[in-house]
C-alpha positions, 0 to 999 in steps of 0.5 A: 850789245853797245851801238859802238865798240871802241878799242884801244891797245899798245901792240908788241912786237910778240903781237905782231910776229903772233899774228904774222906766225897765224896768217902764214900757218893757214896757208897749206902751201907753208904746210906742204913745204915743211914736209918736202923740205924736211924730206928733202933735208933727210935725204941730202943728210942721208947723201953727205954719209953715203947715199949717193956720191954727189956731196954738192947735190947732197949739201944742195939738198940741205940747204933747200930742205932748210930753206923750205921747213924754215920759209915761215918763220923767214917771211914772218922775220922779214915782215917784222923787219920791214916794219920795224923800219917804221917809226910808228913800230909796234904801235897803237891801235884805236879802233871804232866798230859799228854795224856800218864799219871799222874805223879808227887809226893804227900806227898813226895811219887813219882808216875808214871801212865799210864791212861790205868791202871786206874780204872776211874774218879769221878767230886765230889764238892771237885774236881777231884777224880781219881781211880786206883781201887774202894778203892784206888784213889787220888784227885785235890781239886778245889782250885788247878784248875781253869776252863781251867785245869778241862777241860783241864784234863777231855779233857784228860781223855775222849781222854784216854778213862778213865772212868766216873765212875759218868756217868757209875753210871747214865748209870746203874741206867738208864739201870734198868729204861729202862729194867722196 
């Protein structure tokens, strides 16, 4: 493995909406919404042919059962609105990784952290998500790394013992099977 990892890569908005669309899909509460909305939806449809005689409550029930199954995809749109508001949109990273920390410089904004200061990891689809905290994280898309630099980078993680936060998900749920 080298001493230092050295990454560049120009983002696209797909990476971006990619790695948005992962960071919304782990949260159990967008999961959650999704069946009331669409339970929530059905029954309001149900209400507008003659379930119940209250069309405004019927229409009301739609909208927010819409609302509800369509939340993350919203956000996400929103995120990439707000970004796209940014000059530097979609931009490029230029990231350096050791055993001490990341640093490097994306969408012309320099940074320097140390692995201790992180919240954990995430492997997704996309890529590498790394967190500072639970709403805040940046990413390595897989166009960016080939197979040596993954291993090379989680290699490093794990030494920094940073957290898998996919694995500390899985460790949970399996808690709650073994305690049943």
């Amino acid at each position: 493995m080298a001493k230092q990892i050295h990454i560049t890569h120009n983002l696209s908005e797909t990476n971006w909406r990619q790695f948005y669309n992962a960071y919304y899909s782990v949260d159990r509460r967008f999961k959650l919404r999704f069946i009331y909305g669409t339970i929530t939806w059905v029954i309001g449809g149900l209400g507008l042919v003659g379930l119940f005689n209250n069309k405004p409550i019927a229409f009301g029930m739609i909208a927010f059962g819409l609302y509800c199954v369509f939340a993350k995809q919203f956000l996400v749109n929103k995120a990439i609105k707000k970004m796209k508001g940014n000059p530097q949109f979609p931009g490029i990273i230029d990231y350096w990784i050791d055993a001490e920390k990341i640093s490097g410089t994306t969408q012309d904004k320099t940074f320097e952290f140390d692995w201790d200061s992180f919240h954990g990891y995430r492997e997704v689809a996309p890529g590498l998500m790394f967190y500072l905290k639970p709403s805040s994280f940046f990413f390595i898309p897989n166009e960016a790394l080939v197979e040596e630099l993954r291993d090379g980078i989680i290699d490093i993680l794990r030494t920094a013992e940073v957290p898998d936060l996919r694995l500390e998900k899985q460790g949970t749920s399996q808690q709650v099977k073994d305690e049943n």
